[in-house]
C-alpha positions as CSV (number, residue, x, y, z in Angstrom):
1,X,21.9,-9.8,-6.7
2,X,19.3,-12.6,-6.6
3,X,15.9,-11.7,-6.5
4,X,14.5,-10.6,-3.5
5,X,10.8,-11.9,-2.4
6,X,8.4,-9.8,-0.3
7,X,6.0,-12.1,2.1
8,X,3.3,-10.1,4.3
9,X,4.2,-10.8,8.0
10,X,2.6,-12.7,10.7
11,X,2.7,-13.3,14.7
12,X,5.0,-16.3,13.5
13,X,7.4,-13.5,12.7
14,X,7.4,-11.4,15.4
15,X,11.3,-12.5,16.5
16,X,12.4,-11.8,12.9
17,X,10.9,-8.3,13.1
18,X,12.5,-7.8,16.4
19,X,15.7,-9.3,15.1
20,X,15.9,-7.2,11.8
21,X,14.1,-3.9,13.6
22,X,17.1,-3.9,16.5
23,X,19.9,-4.6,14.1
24,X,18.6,-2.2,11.3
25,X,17.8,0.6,13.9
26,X,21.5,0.3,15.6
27,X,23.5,0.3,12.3
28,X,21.6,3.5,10.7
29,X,21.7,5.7,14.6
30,X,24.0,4.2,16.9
31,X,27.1,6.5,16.0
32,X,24.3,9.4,16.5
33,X,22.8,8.9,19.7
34,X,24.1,8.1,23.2
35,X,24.1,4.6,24.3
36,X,21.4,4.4,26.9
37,X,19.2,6.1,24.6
38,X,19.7,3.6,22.0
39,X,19.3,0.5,24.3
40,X,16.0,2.2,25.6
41,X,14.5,2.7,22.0
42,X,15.5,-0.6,21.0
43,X,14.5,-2.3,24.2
44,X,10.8,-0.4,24.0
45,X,10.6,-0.2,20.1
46,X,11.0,-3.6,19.2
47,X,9.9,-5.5,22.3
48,X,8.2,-8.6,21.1
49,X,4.7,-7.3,23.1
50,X,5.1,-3.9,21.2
51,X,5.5,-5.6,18.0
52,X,3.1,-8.4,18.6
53,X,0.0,-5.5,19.2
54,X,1.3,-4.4,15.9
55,X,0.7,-7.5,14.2
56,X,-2.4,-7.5,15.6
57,X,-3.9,-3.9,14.6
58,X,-5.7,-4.5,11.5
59,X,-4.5,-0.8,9.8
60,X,-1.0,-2.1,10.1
61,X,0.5,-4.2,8.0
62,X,4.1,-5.5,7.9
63,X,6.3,-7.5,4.6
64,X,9.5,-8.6,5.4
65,X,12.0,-8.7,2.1
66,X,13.8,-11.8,1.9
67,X,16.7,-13.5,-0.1
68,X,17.3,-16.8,0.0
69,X,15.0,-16.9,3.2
70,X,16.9,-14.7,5.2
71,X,15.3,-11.4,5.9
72,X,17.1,-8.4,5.2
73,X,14.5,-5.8,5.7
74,X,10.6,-5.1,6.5
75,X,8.2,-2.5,5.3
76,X,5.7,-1.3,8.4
77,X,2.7,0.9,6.9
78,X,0.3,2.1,8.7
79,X,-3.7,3.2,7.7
80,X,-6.9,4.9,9.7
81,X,-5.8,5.4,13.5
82,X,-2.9,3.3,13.7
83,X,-1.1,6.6,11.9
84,X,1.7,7.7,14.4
85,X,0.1,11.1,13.8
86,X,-3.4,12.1,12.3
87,X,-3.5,12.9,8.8
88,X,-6.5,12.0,6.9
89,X,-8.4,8.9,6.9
90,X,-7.4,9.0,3.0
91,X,-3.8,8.6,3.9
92,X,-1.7,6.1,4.4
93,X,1.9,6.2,6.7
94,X,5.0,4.7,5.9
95,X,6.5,3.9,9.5
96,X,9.2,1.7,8.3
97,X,11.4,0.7,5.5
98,X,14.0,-0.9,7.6
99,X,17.3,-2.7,5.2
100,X,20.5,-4.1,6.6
101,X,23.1,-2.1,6.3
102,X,24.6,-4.7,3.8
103,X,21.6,-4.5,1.6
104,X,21.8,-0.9,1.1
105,X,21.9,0.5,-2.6
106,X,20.7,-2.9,-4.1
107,X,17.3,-1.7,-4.5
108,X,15.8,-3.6,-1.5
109,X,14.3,-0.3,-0.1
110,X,13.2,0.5,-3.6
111,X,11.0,-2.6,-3.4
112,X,10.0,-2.6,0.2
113,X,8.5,1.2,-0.8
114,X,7.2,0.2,-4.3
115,X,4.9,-2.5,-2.1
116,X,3.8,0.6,-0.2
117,X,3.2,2.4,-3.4
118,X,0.8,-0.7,-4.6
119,X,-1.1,-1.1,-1.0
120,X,-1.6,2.8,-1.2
121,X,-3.5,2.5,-4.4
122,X,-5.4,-0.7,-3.5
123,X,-6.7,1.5,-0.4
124,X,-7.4,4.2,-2.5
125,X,-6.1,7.3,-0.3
126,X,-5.2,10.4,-1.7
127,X,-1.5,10.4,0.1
128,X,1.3,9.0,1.6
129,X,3.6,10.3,4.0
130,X,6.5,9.6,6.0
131,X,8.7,11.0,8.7
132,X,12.2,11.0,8.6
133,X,14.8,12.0,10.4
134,X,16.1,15.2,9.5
135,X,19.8,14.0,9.7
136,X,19.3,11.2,7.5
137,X,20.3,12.1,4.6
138,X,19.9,9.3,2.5
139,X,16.5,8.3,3.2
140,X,15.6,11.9,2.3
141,X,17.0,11.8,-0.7
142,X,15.6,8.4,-1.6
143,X,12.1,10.2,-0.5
144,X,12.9,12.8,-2.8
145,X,13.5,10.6,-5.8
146,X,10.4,8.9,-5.4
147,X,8.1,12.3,-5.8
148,X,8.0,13.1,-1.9
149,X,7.7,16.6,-0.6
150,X,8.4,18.1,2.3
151,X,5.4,19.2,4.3
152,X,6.1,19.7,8.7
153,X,7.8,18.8,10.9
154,X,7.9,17.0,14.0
155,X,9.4,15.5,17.6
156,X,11.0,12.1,17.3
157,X,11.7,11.7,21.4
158,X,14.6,9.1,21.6
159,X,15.6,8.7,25.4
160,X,15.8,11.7,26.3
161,X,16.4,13.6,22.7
162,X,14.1,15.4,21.1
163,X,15.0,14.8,17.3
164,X,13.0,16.7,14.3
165,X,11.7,14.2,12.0
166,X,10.9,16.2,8.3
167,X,7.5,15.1,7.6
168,X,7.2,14.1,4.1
169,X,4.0,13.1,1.7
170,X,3.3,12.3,-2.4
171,X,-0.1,12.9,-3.4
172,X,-1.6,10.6,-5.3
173,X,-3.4,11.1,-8.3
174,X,-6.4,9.3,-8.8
175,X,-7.6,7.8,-12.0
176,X,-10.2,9.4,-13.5
């Protein structure tokens, strides 16, 4: 596969987001979950006003992975209060890795999370965690590989399901 080029997001991609964020989200839970409470999630998840405060919130940040200009996949982390859930301010979340369905196993995740792994130690927390979903099996074993733990749990409300999401984390160690 060619080589795949990570650009930090910007309000100028907020359609691309919602674009790759709709499809990405479909593919990986639509056999899972009913209809209507896909269309909600995806209606109120990835509305362009949802995902243009996000742009916006400066303890956020968002790359989108790219081949060939197309994007096939976005990185959503999260620092500070923007957490989905209250850690430690010495934390930092991975919301998304999001990769096209056709993308899978060609390492694009791999390098979506790796650009986490490097923005984690530029800010210098002391752990990052995750929630995934705990039918997901291959995101939890990708989470796995890469050192994570699991460490709680938690409600993932999707329409009117409540999901478990397995709360995840990998300690960082600092350099002494």
């Amino acid at each position: 596969m060619e080589h795949v080029s990570l650009r930090k997001a910007s309000l100028c991609d907020v359609i691309s987001l919602q674009q790759i964020g709709r499809q990405t989200f479909q593919e990986t839970f639509a056999a899972s979950n009913s209809e209507d409470n896909m269309r909600a999630y995806l209606e109120e998840g990835f509305s362009a006003a949802k995902l243009t405060a996000e742009l916006q919130n400066p303890e956020s940040t968002f790359y989108l992975a790219e081949l060939n200009s197309t994007v096939i996949g976005y990185l959503k982390v999260n620092t500070g209060a923007a957490q989905t859930e209250q850690q430690s301010a010495a934390s930092l979340e991975i919301e998304r890795i999001y990769v096209l369905q056709a993308y899978h196993g060609k390492k694009v995740g791999q390098v979506l999370y790796e650009q986490a792994m490097q923005l984690a130690t530029q800010a210098q927390v002391d752990f990052v965690w995750l929630g995934v979903w705990e039918q997901n099996a291959q995101a939890i074993r990708f989470y796995q590989k890469n050192g994570f733990d699991e460490f709680d749990k938690h409600v993932f409300q999707l329409g009117d399901d409540a999901q478990i999401d397995i709360l995840m984390k990998r300690t960082l160690t600092s350099a002494a």
